[in-house]
C-alpha positions in Angstrom: 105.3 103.7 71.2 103.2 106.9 70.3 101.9 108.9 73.2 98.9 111.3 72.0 96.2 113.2 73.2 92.8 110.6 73.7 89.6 111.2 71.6 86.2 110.5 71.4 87.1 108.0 68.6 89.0 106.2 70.9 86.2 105.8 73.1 85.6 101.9 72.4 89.6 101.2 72.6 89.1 102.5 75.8 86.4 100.6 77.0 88.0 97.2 75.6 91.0 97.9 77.6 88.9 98.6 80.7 86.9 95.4 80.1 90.5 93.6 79.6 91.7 94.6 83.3 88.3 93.5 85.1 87.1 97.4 84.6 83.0 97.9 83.4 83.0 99.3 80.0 81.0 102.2 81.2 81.7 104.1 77.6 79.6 107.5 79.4 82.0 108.3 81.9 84.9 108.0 79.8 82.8 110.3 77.2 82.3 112.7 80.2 85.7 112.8 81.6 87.0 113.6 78.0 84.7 116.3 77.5 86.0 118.2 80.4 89.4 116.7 81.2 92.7 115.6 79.2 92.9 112.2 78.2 96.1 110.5 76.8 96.8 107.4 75.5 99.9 105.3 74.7 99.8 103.2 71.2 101.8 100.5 69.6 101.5 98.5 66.9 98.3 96.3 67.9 96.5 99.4 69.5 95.9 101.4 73.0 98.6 100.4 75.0 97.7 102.4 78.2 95.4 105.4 79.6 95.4 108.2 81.7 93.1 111.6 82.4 93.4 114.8 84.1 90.9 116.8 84.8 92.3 120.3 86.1 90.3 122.8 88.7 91.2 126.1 89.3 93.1 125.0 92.4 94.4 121.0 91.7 94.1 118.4 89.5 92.6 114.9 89.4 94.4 112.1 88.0 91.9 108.9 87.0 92.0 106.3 84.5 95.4 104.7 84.9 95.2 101.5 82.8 97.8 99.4 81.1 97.0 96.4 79.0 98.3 92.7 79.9 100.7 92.7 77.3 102.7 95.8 77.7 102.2 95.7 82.0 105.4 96.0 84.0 107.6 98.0 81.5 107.1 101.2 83.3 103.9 102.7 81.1 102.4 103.8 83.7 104.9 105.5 85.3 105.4 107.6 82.2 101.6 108.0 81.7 101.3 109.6 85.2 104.2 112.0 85.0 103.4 113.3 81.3 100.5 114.7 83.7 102.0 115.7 86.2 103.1 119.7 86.8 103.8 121.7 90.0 100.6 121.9 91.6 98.6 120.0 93.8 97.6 116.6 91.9 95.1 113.7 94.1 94.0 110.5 92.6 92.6 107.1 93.8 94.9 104.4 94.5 94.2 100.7 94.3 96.9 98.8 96.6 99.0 97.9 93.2 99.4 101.3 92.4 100.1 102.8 95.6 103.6 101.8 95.5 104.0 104.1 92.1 102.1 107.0 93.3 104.3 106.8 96.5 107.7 107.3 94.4 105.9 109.7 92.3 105.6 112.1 95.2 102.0 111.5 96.5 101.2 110.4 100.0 98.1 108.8 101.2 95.2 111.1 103.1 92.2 108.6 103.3 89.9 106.0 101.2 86.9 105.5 99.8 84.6 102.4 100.8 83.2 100.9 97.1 79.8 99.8 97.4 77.7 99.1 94.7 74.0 96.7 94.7 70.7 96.5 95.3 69.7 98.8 97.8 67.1 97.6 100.0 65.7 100.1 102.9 63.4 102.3 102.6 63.6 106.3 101.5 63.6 108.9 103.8 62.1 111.2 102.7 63.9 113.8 103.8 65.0 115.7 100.8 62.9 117.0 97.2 64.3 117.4 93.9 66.9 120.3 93.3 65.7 122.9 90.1 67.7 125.1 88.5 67.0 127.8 90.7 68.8 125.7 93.5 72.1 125.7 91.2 74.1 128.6 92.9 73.8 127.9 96.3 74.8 124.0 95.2 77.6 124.8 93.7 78.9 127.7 96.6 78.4 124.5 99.3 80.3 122.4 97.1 83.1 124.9 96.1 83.3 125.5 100.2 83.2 121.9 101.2 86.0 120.3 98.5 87.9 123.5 98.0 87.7 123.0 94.4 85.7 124.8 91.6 83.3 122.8 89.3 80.4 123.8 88.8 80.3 122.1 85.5 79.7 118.9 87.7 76.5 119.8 89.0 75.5 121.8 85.8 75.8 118.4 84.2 74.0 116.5 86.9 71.0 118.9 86.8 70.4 118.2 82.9 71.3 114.6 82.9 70.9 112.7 86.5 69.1 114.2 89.4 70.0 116.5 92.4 68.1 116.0 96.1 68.4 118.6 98.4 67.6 118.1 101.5 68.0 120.8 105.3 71.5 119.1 106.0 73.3 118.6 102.6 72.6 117.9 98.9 73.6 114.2 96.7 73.9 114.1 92.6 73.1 110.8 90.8 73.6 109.8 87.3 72.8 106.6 85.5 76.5 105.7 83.8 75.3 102.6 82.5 72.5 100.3 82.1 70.2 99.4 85.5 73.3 101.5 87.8 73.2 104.4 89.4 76.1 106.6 91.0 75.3 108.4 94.2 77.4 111.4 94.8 78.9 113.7 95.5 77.2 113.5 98.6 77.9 116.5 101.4 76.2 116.3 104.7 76.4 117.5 107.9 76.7 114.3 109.1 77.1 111.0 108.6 73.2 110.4 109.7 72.4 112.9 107.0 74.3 110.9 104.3 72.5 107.9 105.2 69.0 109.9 104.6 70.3 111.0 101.3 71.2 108.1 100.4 68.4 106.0 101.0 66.6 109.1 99.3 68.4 108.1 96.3 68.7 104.8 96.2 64.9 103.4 97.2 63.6 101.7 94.5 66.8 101.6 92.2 67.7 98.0 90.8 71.5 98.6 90.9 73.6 101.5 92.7 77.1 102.3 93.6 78.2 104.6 96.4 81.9 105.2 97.5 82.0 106.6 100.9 84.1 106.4 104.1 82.6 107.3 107.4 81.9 103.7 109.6 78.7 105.0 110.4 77.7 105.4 106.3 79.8 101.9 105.3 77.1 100.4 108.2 74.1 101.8 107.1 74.8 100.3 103.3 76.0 97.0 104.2 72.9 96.8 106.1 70.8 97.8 103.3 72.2 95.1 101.0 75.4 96.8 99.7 78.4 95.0 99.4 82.3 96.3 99.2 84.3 96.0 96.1 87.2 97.4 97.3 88.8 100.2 98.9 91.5 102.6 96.8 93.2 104.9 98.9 92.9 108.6 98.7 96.4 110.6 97.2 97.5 113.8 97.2 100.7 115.3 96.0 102.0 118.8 96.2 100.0 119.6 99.5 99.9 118.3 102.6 96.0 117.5 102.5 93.0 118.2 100.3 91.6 121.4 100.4 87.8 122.3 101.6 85.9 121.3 104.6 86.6 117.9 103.8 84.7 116.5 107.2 81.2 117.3 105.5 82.4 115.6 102.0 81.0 111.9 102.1 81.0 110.9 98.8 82.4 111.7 95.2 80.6 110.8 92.6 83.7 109.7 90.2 87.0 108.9 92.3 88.4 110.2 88.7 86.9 113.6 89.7 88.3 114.2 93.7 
């Protein structure tokens, strides 16, 4: 079994491995994350095996992409996958309930979830917010750098050039289309939960498929009412701290679990 570094020209091993464990393809984001994180893959004799990437900030990093095929599952991949990884500062990661018993002996410990949603949206916009520019940029990423405690404006440079950024009194949401006819809302920070639901419906209006991953009652209400349905609900890790960093109240949505 070979473990090396992931690259682009693995991208469609990747994906069929995705597709094989009920995962979209969704080839972009794995582009994306491999442009700015560290993927690795483990190989045997018919091909990828398993998957994982980090993507380091200045202050933790973010584990994502944790896949083992059928075939090799239960033999402790995984685990090894995950701790090649690993080092002495603070790591997070979504966990779906099959992989929270891992991450649990690995040394992470569980400080919240994330509602998937994904659909048709059906209200109304708000109209509430405009379209961020390029002269909006700085002050975008200082909010988000104060709300997650983390460093990236890479994110939102990325979002500016290739999905959209709405800004509106009471926070600011990203989108970008990662596959055919769906959209991602997020990240999403707002004052409040009402001003999440503005943003979002901001957003969303008028878009034939969209997925949003949040967590406060009031937001998971306002989407289920608006034709959104739940897919599921990973649980939020961290290890090496004893929660994540930032004014996490105002943070109500990321816009890739695989980036915190």
């Amino acid at each position: 079994m070979e473990l090396r570094r992931l690259e682009l020209g693995d991208l469609p091993a990747c994906s069929d491995l995705a597709e094989s464990r009920s995962w979209p393809r969704e080839e972009k984001k794995w582009e994306f994350l491999l442009a700015h994180g560290e993927g690795w893959g483990l190989f045997d004799s018919e091909g990828l095996v398993g998957t994982t990437i980090v993507t380091r900030y200045p202050e933790l990093a973010s584990i994502s992409m944790v896949l083992v095929a059928e075939r090799a599952a239960r033999q402790g991949h995984a685990r090894r996958l995950v701790s090649h990884v690993l080092d002495t500062g603070v790591s997070t990661l979504f966990a779906t309930d099959m992989g929270r018993p891992l991450y649990e002996q690995l040394g992470f410990h569980a400080v919240g979830f994330t509602d998937i949603h994904a659909g048709t949206f059906t209200g109304q916009a708000a109209d509430i917010s405009h379209i961020a520019t390029a002269a909006d940029l700085d002050d975008v990423v200082a909010l988000d750098t104060k709300v997650t405690g983390i460093t990236r404006p890479y994110l939102w440079e990325f979002l500016l050039a290739n999905g959209s950024i709405r800004i509106s009194g009471h926070g600011v949401a990203g989108t970008w289309q990662v596959r055919d006819q769906r959209m991602l809302i997020g990240p999403i920070i707002a004052d409040t939960p009402a001003d999440a639901c503005a943003l979002i419906a901001d957003c969303a209006a008028g878009v034939p498929s969209v997925r949003v991953d949040v967590h406060d009652p009031e937001v998971v209400a306002f989407v289920r009412a608006n034709g959104m349905e739940s897919w599921g609900t990973p649980t939020w890790m961290v290890r090496g701290a004893d929660a994540l960093p930032g004014d996490r109240a105002r943070y109500r949505a990321p816009l890739l679990q695989a980036l915190g």
